[in-house]
N, C-alpha and C positions, 0 to 999 in steps of 0.2 A: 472442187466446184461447189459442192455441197456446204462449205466452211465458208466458202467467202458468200454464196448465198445468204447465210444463217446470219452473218455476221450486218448485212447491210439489212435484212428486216428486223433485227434486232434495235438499231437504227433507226431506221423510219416508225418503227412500235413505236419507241422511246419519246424521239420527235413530239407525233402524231397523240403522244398521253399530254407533251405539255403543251401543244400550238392549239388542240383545241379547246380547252377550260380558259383560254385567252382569246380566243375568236367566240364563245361564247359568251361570253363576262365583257368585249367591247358590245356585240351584238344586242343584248340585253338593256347595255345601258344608253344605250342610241337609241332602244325602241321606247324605254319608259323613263327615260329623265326629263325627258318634256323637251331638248332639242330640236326633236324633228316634230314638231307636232302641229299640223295644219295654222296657217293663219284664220281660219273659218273651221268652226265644229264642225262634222257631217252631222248626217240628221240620228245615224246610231250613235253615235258620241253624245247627245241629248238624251236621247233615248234611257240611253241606262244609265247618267249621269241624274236620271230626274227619277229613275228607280232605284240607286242609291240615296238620295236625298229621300226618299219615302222611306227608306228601311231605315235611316240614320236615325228619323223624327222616331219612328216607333222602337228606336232602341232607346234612347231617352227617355220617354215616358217611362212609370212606373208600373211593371209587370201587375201588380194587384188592382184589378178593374174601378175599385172604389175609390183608388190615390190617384187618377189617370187624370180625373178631372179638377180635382182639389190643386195638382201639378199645375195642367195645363192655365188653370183659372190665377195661378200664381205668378204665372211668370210673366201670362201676356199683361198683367197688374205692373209688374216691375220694369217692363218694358216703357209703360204709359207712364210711369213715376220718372224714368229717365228720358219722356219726350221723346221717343226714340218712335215715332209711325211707322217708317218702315218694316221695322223687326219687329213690332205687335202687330202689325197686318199680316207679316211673315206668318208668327203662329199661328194667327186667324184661320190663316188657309191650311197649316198645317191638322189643323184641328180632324181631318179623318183620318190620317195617322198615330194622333196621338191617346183620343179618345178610344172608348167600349165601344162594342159592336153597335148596342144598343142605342145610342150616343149617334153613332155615323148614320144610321140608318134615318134616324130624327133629321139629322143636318142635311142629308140627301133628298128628303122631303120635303123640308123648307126651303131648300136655295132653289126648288124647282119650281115654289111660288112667288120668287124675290124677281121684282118686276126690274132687273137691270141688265144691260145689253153683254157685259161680260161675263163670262162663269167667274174669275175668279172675285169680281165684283158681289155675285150673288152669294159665291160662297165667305165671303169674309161676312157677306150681311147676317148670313143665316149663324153662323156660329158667333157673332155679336150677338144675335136674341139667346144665346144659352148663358152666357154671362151676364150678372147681379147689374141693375139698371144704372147705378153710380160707374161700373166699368165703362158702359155704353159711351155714358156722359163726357168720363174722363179720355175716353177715344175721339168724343168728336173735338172737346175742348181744346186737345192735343192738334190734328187736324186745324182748329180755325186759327189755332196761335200761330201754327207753324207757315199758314198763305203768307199772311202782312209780314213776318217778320223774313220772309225770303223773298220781300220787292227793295231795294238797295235804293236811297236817295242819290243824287250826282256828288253828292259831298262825302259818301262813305267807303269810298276808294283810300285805303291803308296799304300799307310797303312792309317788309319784313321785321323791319327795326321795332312795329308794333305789334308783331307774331302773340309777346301776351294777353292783346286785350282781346276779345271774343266779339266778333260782331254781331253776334245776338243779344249783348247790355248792352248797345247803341239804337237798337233799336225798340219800340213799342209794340210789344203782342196787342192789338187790338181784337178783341175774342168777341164775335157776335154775341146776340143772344140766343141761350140753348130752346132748340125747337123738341115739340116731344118727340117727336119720330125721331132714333139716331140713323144716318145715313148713313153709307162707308165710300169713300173718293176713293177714287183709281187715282194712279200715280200722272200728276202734273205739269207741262212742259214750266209755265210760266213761271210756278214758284219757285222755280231754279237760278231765278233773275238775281239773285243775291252773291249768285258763286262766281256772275261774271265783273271778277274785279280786276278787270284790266287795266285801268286807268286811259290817260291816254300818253300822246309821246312826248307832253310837255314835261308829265313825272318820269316819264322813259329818259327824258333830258338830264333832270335834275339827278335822279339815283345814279343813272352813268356816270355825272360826273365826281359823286359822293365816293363811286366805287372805284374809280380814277385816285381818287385821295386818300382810298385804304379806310375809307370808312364801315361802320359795320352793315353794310349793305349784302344780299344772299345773293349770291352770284345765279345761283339753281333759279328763283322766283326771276331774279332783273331779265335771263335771257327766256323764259319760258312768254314773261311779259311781252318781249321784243317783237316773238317768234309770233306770239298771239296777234297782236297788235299789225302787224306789215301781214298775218292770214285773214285777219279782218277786212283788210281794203278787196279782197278778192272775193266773188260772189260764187265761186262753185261748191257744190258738196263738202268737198276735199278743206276747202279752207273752215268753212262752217264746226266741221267734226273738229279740225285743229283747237279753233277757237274756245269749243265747248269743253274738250279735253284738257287744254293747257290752264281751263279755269276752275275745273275739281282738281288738278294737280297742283294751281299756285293755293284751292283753298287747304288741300289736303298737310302742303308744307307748313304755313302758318298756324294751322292747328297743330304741328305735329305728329302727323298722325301716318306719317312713313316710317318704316323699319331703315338704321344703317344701308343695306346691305342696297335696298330700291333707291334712296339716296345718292349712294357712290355709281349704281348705274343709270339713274339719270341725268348724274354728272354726267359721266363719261359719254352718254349719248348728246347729251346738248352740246357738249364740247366739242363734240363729231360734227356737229352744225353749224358751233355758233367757235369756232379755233378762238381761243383766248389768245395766239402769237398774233393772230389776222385783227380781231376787234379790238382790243387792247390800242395798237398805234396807231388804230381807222379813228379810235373814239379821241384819241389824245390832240389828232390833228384837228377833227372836226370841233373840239373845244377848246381848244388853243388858244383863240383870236379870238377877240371882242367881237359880239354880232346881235343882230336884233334878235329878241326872246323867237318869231315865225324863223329866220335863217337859221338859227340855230336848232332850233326843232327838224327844217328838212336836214340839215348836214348830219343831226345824231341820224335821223331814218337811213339815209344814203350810208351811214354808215356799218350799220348793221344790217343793211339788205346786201351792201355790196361784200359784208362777211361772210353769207352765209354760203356754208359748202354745202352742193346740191346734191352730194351722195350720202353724206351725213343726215342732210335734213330727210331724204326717203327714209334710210334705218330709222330715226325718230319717228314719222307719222305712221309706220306699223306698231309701231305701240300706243300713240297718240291714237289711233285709228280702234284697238282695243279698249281701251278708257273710253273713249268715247259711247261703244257701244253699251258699255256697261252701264252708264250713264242713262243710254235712251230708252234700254231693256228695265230701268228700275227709278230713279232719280239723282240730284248727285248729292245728294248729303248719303243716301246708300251708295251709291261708289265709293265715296271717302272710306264707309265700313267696309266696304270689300276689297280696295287695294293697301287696306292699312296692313294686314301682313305680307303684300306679297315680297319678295324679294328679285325675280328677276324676271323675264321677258315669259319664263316657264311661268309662274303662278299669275302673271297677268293673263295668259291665254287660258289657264285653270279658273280664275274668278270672271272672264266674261264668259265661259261654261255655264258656270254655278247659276250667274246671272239670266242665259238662255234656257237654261234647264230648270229654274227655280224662281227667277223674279223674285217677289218678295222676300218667299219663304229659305233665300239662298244669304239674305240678309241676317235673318232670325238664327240662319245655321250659322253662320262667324259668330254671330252675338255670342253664342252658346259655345260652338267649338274652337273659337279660337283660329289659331294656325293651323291646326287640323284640316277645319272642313276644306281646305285648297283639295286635300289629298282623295276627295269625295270624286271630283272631277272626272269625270273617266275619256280621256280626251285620245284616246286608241290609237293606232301607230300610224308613222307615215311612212310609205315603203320610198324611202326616196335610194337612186341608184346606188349607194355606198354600203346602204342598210342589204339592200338587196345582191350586193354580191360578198359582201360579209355572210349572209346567211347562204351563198351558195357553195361559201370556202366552205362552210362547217359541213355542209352535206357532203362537198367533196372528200374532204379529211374525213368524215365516219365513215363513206365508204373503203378511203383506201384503208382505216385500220381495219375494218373487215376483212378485206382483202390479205392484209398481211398475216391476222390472228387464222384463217381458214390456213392459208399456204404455210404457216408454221403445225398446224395443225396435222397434213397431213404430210409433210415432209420429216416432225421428228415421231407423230403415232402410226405405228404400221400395223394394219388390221392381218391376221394371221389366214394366211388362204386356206378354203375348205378343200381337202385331202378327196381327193376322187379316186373311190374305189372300183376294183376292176368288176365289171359286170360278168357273171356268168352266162358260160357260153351254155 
């Protein structure tokens, strides 16, 4: 009895060494590979997401007080030299992390006299008065170039095939004249008017059937355009977010400014929407027959409304739905900078973090780190039931190895009993 006892906890020991380092190691990676991880940040997921971003800024700067600001005065210059407002507004605000005590304490006393309604409005103003007046300048200059040249004529709708010309040498910076007081602008709905290049369904016509002919037409921008375009005719929220989404993601392609990897999956999500087996012979019919330029324009719509799969297009507007907000949290020439590393549906939910937890300064931190700062994110776990009975196997397994290591314990150690002597009578 004793043998075959031995024999079956010997067994289960065995087991129980390798079943759990394997229920740990899936459990682990369910909770921080970014899977499960809320469509909506919570409010602690900000929380410390925005105090990692604090600690990030002052690992950056340079440890010796006197190089802090020579640094910081550096970079937000380089920022301005490559037009980039977002990310030198970014460090603007970073500025009490980055600077001396001495430094912050000054900047906490000036933004408390800067007569503007937001703080971080106040504080970009107040740390623009500690930089060299030409800086100031080159902030607002940057600023006024950047309005005109993000309002789009009706004539500057471009398709992929001209991915290399820049729609910024098409258009004219017209640069007011500089006032002495430098202002500092909070981030703008209107001057974003530039990114909505959707055209309309007459170029939707035209490029279907270019793509029809194996022309070098981008299959990614043609259906994004589609999708945009038949969300436009619709006036709720839902369609609006689509619309603004799908037009930092058709400017983000043309620029190039996607990684592989978010490329291939927003193939494979639009494809989820838009079946290239389904649209392929809708588009072939609908262009087939000679038709007036209006008939022809409804038959390509009907043709790609009647493609689209409605369980596909939900998976797409949760990410559509993320862009978006990244977009309304910052602007979308700063969205292009914050989804240009991401890679999958994970670092999208990690950059509209960055962006809820950081606004500008979440811009300034990609400038800087690269594909790193995704990793800043701190987007905390989601217990969904899988997670949660994963983690109950493993409790259960540690107990029952306990269970086995005691019962082997005191079945093969045996404590020697105390000898009771006889008491005198």
């Amino acid at each position: 009895m004793d043998k075959s006892s031995g024999w079956m906890q010997a067994v289960v020991f065995n087991s129980l060494l390798v079943l759990m380092p394997v229920i740990a190691a899936q459990s682990l990676a369910m909770a921080f590979s970014g899977e499960s991880f809320s469509e909506s940040p919570t409010i602690e997921s900000i929380d410390q997401t925005r105090r990692n971003i604090d600690e990030t800024f002052a690992s950056i700067a340079p440890r010796n007080g006197g190089d802090k600001y020579k640094f910081w005065h550096d970079i937000v210059e380089r920022e301005l030299m490559d037009m980039d407002v977002a990310a030198a507004r970014g460090f603007l605000l970073a500025a009490p992390q980055m600077l001396d005590r001495e430094s912050v304490r000054e900047l906490e006393a000036d933004s408390s006299g800067v007569k503007l309604d937001r703080p971080d409005d106040r504080m970009a103003a107040a740390a623009l008065r500690k930089l060299p007046l030409d800086i100031g300048l080159k902030f607002e200059k940057a600023q006024a170039s950047a309005g005109p040249r993000n309002t789009p004529s009706s004539t500057s709708i471009v398709e992929e095939e001209e991915a290399s010309d820049d729609p910024a040498d098409t258009q004219d910076a017209d640069v007011p004249n500089e006032e002495p007081e430098v202002t500092v602008w909070g981030n703008t709905r209107p001057s974003d008017r530039r990114f909505v290049l959707l055209g309309s369904f007459s170029d939707l016509a035209n490029n279907s059937e270019r793509w029809l002919k194996g022309d070098r037409v981008d299959p990614i921008t043609l259906k994004i355009t589609a999708l945009a375009l038949i969300g436009e005719e619709g006036s709720d929220g839902v369609s609006d977010g689509n619309v603004r989404a799908a037009s930092i993601l058709k400017s983000a392609r043309r620029a190039r400014r996607m990684t592989p990897e978010f490329t291939a999956y927003m193939k494979s999500r639009l494809n989820d929407a838009l079946p290239d087996t389904v649209l392929r012979p809708a588009l072939e019919e609908s262009l087939g027959e000679l038709a007036t330029t209006s008939v022809r324009v409804d038959r390509v719509r009907s043709a790609y409304l009647n493609s689209i799969d409605a369980g596909g297009l939900q998976q797409l507007e949760k990410d559509l739905a993320q862009i978006d907000r990244i977009g309304m949290l910052t602007s979308t020439p700063a969205a292009i900078t914050l989804i240009e590393h991401v890679k999958d549906s994970s670092d999208l939910r990690r950059a509209r973090l960055l962006a809820e937890a950081g606004g500008d300064r979440s811009v300034a931190l990609v400038k800087q780190d690269g594909p790193g700062a995704l990793r800043i994110a701190d987007t905390g776990i989601k217990w969904t039931q899988q997670l949660m009975l994963q983690v109950m196997g493993l409790t259960a397994s540690g107990l029952a190895l306990l269970y086995v290591m005691i019962a082997t314990f005191r079945r093969n150690v045996r404590l020697p009993k105390k000898s009771v002597e006889p008491s005198g009578i």
